[in-house]
FILO-591213 format. One record per residue: residue in three letters; y, x, z of N, C-alpha, C, O in turn. Coordinates in steps of 0.1 Angstrom, whole numbers. Layout:
% residues N
[rec 'ala'; [Y; X; Z]; [Y; X; Z]; [Y; X; Z]; [Y; X; Z]]
...
***
This chain:
% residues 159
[rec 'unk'; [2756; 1223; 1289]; [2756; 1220; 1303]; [2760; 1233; 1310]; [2757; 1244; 1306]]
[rec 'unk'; [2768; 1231; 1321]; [2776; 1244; 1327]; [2771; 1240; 1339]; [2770; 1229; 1345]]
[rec 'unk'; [2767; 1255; 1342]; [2761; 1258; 1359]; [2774; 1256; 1368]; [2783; 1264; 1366]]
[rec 'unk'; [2775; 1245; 1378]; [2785; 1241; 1381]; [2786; 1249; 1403]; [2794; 1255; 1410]]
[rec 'unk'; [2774; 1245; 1403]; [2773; 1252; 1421]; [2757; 1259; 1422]; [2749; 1257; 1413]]
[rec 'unk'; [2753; 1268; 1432]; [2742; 1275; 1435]; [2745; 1268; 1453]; [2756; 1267; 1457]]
[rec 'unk'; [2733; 1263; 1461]; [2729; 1261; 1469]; [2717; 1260; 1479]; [2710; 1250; 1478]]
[rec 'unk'; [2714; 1268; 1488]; [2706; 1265; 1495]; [2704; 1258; 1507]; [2708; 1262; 1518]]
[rec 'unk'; [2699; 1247; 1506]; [2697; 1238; 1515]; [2685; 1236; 1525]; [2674; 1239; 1522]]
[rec 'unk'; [2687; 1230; 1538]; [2678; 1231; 1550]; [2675; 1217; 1549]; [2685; 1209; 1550]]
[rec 'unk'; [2662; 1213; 1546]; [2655; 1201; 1554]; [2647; 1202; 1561]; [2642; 1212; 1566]]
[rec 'unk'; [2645; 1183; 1565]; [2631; 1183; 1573]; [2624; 1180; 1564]; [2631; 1175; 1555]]
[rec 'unk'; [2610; 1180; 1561]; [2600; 1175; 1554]; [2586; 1177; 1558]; [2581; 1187; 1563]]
[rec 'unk'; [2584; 1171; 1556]; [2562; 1170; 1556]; [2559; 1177; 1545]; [2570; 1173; 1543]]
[rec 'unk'; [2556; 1182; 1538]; [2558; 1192; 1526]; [2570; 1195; 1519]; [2581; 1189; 1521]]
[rec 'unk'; [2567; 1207; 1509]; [2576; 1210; 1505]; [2577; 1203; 1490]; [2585; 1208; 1482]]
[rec 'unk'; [2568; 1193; 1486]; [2574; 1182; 1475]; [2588; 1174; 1483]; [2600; 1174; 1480]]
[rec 'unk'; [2580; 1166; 1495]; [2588; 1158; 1504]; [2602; 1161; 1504]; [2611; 1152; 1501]]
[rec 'unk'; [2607; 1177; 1507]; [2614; 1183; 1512]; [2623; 1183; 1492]; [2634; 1179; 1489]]
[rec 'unk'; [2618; 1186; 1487]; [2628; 1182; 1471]; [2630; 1166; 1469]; [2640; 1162; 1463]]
[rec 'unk'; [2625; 1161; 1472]; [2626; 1149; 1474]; [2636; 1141; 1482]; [2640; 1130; 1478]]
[rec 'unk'; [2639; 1143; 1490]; [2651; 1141; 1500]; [2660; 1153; 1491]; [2669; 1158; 1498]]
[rec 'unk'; [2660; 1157; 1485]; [2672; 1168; 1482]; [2681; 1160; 1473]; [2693; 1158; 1472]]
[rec 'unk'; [2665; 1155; 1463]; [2671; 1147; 1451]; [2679; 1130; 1454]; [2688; 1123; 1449]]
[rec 'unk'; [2672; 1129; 1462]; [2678; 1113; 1464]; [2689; 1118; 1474]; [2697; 1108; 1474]]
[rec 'unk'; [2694; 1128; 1483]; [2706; 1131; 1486]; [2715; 1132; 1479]; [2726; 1129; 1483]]
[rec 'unk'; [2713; 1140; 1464]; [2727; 1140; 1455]; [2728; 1129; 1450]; [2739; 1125; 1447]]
[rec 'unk'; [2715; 1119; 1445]; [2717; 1109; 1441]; [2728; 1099; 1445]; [2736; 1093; 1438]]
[rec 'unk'; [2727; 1098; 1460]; [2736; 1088; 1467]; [2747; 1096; 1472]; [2753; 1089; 1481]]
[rec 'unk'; [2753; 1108; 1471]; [2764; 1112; 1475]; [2774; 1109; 1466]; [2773; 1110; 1454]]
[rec 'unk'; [2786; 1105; 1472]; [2798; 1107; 1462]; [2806; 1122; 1462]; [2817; 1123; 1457]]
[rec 'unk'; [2800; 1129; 1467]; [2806; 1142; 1472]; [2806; 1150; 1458]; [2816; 1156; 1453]]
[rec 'unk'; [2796; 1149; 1454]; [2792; 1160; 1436]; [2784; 1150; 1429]; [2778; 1141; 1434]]
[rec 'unk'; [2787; 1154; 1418]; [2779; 1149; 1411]; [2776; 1158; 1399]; [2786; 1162; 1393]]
[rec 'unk'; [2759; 1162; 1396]; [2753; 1165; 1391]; [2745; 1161; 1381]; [2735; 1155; 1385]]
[rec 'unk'; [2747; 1164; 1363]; [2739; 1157; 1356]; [2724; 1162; 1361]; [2714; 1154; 1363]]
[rec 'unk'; [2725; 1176; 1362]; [2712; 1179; 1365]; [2708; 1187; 1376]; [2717; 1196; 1380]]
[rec 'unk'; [2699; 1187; 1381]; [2699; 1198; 1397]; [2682; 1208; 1391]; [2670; 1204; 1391]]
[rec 'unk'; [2684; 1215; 1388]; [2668; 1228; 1386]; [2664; 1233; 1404]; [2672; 1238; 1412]]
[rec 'unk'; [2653; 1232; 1407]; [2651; 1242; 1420]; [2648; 1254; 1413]; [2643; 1256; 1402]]
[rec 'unk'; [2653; 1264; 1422]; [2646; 1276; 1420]; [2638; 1283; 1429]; [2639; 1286; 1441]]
[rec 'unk'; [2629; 1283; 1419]; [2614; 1288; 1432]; [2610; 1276; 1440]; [2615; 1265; 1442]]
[rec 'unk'; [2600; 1282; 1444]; [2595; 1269; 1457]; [2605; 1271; 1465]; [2613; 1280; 1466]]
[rec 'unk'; [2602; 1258; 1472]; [2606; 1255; 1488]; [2598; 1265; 1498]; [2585; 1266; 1500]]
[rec 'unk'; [2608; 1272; 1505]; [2604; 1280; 1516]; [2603; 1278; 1532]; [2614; 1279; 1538]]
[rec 'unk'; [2590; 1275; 1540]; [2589; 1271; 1549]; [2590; 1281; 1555]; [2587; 1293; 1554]]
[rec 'unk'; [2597; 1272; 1568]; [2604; 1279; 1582]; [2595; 1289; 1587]; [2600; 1299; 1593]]
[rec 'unk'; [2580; 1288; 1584]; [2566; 1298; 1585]; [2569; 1306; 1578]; [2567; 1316; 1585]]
[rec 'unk'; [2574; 1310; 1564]; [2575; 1317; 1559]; [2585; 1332; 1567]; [2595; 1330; 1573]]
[rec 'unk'; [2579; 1344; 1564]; [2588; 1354; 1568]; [2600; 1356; 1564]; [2607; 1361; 1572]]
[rec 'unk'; [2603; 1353; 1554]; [2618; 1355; 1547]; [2625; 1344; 1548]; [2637; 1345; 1545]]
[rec 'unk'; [2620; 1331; 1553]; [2632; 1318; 1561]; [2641; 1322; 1568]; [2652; 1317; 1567]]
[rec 'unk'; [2639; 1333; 1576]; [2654; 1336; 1584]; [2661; 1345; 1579]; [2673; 1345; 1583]]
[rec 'unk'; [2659; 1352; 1572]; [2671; 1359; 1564]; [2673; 1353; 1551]; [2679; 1361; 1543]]
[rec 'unk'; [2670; 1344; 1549]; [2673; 1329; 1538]; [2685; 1319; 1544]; [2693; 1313; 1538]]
[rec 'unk'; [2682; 1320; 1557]; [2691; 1312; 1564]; [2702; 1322; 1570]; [2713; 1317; 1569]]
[rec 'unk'; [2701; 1329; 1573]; [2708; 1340; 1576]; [2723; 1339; 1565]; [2735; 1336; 1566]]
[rec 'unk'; [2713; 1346; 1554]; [2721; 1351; 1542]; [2734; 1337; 1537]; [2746; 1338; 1534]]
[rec 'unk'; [2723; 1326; 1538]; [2734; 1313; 1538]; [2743; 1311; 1547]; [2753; 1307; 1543]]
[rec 'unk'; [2742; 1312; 1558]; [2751; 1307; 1571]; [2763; 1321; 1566]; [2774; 1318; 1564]]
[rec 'unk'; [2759; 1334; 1565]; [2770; 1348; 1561]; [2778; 1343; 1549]; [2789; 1346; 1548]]
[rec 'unk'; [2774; 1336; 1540]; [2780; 1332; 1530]; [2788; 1321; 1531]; [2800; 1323; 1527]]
[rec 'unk'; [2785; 1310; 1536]; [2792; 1303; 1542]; [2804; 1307; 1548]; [2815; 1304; 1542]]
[rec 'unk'; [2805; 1316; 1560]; [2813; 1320; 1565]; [2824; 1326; 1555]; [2836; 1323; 1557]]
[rec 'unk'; [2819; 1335; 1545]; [2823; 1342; 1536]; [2837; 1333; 1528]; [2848; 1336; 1526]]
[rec 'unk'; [2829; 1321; 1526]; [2836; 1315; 1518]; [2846; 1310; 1526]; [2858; 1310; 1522]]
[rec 'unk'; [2842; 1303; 1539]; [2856; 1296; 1546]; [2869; 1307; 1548]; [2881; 1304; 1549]]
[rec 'unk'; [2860; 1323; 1550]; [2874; 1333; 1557]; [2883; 1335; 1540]; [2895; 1337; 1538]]
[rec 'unk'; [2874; 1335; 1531]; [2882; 1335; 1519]; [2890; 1327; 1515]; [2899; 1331; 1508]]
[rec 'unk'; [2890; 1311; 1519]; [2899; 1301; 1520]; [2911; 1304; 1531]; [2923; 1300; 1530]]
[rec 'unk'; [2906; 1309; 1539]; [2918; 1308; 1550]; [2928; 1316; 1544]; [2940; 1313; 1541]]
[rec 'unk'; [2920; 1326; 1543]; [2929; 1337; 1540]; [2939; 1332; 1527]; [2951; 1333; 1528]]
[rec 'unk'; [2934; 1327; 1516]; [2943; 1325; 1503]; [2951; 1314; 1506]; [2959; 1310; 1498]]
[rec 'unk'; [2950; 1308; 1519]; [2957; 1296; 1519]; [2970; 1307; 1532]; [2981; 1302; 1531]]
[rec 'unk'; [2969; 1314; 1538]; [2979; 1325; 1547]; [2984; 1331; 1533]; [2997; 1329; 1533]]
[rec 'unk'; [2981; 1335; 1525]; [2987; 1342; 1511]; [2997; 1329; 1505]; [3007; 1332; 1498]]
[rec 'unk'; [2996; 1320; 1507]; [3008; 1310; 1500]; [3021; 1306; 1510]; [3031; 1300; 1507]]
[rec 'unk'; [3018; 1312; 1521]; [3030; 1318; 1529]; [3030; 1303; 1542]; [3040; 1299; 1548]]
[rec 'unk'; [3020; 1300; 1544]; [3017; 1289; 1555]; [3009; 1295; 1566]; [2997; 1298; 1563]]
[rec 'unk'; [3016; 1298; 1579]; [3014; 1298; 1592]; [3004; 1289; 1598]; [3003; 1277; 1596]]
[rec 'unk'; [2995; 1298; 1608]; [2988; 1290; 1614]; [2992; 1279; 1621]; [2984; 1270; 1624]]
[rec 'unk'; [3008; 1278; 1627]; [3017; 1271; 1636]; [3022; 1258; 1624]; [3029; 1249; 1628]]
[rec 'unk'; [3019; 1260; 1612]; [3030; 1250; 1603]; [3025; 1237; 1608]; [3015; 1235; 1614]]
[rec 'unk'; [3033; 1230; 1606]; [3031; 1214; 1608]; [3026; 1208; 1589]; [3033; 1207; 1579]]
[rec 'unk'; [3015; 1205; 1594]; [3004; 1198; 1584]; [3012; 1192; 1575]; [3013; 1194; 1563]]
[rec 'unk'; [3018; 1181; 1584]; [3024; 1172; 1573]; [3035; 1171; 1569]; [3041; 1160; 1567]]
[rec 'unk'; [3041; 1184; 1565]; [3048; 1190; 1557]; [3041; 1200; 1546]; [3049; 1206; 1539]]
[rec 'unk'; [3028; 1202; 1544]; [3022; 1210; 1533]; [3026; 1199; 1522]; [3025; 1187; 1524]]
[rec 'unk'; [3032; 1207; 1510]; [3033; 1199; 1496]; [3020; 1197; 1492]; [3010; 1202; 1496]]
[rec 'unk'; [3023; 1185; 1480]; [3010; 1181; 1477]; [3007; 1192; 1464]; [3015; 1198; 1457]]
[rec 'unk'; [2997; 1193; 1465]; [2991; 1206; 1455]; [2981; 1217; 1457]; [2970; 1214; 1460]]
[rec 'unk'; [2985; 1228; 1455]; [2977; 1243; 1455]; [2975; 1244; 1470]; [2964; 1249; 1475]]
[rec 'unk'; [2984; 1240; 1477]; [2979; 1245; 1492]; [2974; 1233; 1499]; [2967; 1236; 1509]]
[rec 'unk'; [2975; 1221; 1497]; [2969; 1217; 1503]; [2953; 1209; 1497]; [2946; 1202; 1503]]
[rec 'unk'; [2952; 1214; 1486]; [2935; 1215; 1477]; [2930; 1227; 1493]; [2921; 1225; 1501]]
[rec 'unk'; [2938; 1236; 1491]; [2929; 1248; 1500]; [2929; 1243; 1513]; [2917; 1243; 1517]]
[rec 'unk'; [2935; 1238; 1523]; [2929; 1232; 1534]; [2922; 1218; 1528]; [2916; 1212; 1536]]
[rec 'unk'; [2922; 1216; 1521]; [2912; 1205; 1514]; [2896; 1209; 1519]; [2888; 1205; 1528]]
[rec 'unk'; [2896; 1221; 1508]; [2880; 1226; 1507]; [2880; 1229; 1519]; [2869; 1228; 1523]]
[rec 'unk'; [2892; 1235; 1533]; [2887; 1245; 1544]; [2881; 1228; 1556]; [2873; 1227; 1565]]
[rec 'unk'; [2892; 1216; 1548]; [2888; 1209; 1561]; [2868; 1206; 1559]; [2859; 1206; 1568]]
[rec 'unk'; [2868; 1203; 1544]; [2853; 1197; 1541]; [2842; 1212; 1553]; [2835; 1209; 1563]]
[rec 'unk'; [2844; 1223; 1548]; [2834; 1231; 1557]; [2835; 1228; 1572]; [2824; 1228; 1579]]
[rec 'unk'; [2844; 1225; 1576]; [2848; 1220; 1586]; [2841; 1206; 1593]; [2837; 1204; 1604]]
[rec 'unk'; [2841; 1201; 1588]; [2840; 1187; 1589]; [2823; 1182; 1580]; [2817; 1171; 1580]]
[rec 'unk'; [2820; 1193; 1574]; [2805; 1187; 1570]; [2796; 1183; 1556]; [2785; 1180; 1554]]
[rec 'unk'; [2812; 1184; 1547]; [2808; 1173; 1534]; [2808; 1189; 1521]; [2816; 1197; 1518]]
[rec 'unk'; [2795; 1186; 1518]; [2790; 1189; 1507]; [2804; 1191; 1500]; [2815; 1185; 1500]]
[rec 'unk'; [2798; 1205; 1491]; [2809; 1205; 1479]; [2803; 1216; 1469]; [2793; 1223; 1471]]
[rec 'unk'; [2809; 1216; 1459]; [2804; 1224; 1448]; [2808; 1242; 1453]; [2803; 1251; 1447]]
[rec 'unk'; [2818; 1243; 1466]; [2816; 1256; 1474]; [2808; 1257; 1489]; [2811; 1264; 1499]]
[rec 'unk'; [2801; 1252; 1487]; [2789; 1250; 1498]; [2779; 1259; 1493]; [2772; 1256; 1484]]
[rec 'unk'; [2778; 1270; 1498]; [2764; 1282; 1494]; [2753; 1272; 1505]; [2743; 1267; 1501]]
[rec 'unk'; [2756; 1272; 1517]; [2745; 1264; 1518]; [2749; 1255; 1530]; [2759; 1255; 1536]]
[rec 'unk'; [2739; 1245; 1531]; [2742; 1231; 1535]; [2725; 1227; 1544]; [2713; 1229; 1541]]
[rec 'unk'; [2733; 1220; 1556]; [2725; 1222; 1562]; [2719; 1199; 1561]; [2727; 1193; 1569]]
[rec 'unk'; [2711; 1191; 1556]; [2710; 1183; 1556]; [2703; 1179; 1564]; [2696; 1170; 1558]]
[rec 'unk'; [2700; 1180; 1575]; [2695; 1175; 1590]; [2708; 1170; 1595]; [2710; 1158; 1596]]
[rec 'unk'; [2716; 1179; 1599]; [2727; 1175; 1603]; [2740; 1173; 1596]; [2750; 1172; 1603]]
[rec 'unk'; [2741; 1173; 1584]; [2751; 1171; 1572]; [2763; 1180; 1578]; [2774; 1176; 1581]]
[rec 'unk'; [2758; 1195; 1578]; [2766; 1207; 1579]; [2765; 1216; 1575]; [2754; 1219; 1572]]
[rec 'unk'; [2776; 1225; 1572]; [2775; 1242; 1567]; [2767; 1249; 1576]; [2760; 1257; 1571]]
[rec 'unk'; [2766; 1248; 1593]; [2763; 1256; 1599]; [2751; 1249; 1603]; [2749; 1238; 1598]]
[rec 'unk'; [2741; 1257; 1612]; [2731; 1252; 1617]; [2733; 1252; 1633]; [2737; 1262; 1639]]
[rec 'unk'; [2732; 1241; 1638]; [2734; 1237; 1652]; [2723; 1244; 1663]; [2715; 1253; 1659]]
[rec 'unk'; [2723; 1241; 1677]; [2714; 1249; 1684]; [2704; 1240; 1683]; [2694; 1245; 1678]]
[rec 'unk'; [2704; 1225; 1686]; [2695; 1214; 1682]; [2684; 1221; 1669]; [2672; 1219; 1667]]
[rec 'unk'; [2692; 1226; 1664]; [2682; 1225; 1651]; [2677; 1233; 1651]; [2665; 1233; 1648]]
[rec 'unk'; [2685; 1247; 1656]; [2674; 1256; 1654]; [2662; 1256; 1661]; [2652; 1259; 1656]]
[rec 'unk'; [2663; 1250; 1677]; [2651; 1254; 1686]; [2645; 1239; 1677]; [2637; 1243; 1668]]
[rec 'unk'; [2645; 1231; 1676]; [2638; 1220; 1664]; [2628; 1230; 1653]; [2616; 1229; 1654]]
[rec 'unk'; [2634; 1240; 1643]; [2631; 1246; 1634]; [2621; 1258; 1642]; [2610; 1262; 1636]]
[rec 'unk'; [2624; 1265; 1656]; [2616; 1274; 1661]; [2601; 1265; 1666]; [2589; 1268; 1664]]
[rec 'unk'; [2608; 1252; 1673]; [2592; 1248; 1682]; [2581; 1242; 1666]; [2569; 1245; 1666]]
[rec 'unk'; [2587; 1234; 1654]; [2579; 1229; 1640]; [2582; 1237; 1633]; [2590; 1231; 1626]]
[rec 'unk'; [2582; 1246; 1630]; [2584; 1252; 1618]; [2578; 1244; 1605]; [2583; 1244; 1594]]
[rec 'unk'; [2568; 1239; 1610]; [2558; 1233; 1593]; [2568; 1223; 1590]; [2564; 1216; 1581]]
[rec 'unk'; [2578; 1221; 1595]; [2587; 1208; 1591]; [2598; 1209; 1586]; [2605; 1199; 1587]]
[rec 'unk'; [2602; 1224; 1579]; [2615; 1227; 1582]; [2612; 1235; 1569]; [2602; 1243; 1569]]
[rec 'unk'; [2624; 1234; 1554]; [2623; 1242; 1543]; [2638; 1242; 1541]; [2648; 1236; 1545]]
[rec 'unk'; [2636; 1253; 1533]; [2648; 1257; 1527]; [2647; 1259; 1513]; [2636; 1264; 1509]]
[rec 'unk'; [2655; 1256; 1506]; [2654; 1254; 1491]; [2667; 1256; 1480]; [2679; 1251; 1480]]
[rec 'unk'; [2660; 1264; 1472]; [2672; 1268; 1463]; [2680; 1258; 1450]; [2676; 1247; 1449]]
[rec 'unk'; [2686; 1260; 1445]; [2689; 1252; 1437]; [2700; 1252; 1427]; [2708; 1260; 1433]]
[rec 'unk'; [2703; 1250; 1420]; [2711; 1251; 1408]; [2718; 1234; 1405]; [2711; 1224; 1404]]
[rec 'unk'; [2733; 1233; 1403]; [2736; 1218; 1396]; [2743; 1221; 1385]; [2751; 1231; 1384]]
[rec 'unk'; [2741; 1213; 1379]; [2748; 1218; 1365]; [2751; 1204; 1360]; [2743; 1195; 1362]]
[rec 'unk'; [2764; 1202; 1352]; [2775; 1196; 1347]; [2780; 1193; 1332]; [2788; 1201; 1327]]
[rec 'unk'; [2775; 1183; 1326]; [2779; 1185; 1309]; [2799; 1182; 1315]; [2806; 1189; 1308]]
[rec 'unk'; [2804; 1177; 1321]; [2817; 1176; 1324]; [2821; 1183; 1336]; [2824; 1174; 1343]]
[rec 'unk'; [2823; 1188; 1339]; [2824; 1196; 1355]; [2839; 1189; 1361]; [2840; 1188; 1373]]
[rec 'unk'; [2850; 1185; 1353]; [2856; 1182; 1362]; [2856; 1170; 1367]; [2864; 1167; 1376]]
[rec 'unk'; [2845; 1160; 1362]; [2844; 1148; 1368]; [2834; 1150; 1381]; [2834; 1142; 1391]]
[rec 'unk'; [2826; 1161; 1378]; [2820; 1162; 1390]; [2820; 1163; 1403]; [2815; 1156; 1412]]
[rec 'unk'; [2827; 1172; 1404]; [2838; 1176; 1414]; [2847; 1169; 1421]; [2859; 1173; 1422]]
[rec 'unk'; [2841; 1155; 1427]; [2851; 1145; 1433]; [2862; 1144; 1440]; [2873; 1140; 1437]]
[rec 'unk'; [2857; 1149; 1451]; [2870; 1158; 1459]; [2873; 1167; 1462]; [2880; 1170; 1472]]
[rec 'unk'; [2867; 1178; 1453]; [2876; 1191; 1457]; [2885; 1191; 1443]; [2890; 1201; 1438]]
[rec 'unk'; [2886; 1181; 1439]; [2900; 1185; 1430]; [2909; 1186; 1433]; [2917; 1188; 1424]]
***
């Protein structure tokens, strides 16, 4: 089995069983990845906890991280911010606005450091945070591991 993605994810939950629980039946019913198997690592960390915001922090920087690294390798194939879209060939460059539209637009992927499943986003909204400041007891973050005896089947659409 090959460790396929690392992610940390934001729910809501009434505990932090609850809160793996909705994690699991979310990849369950996604067609976005598929995972033979998902491990947590460590407990689920509530929003009470002191190290939640630089949990969240560290995810939202990574995030970023990853979208400016797409941009960027997709300007290295020699396509202008001005190009007209529907003229990218099918292939290497347009996989990379592939993965840049999904951060964009919300959908889970095996380059998702973290994922925000309240609102089925990379980033965290203003809604949610003052949501996450006024309950905190309702609000975890959770690490995780997915792992793949096939990895390229897994991988639905970022192929």
């Amino acid at each position: 089995m090959e460790l396929l993605a690392r992610h940390v994810i934001l729910v809501s939950a009434e505990t932090a069983g609850n809160a793996k629980t909705r994690i699991r039946q979310f990849f369950d019913r996604t067609s976005l990845v598929r995972y033979d198997r998902i491990d947590f690592v460590g407990m689920p960390l509530s929003a009470q906890d002191n190290a939640f915001t630089l949990m969240l922090k560290q995810g939202l920087d990574e995030n970023h991280r990853i979208l400016d690294r797409f941009i960027e390798e997709l300007g290295n194939t020699g396509l202008s911010p001005q190009c007209d879209l529907a003229e990218i060939p099918q292939g290497y460059q347009s996989k990379i606005l592939h993965i840049i539209a999904h951060f964009l637009d919300g959908f889970i992927g095996v380059d998702s450091a973290f994922y925000n499943l309240i609102d089925d986003s990379h980033w965290l909204t203003d809604e949610t945070a003052h949501a996450v400041t006024e309950s905190p007891e309702r609000y975890w973050l959770c690490s995780l591991d997915g792992y793949s005896t096939t990895p390229k089947e897994a991988v639905l659409l970022h192929t």
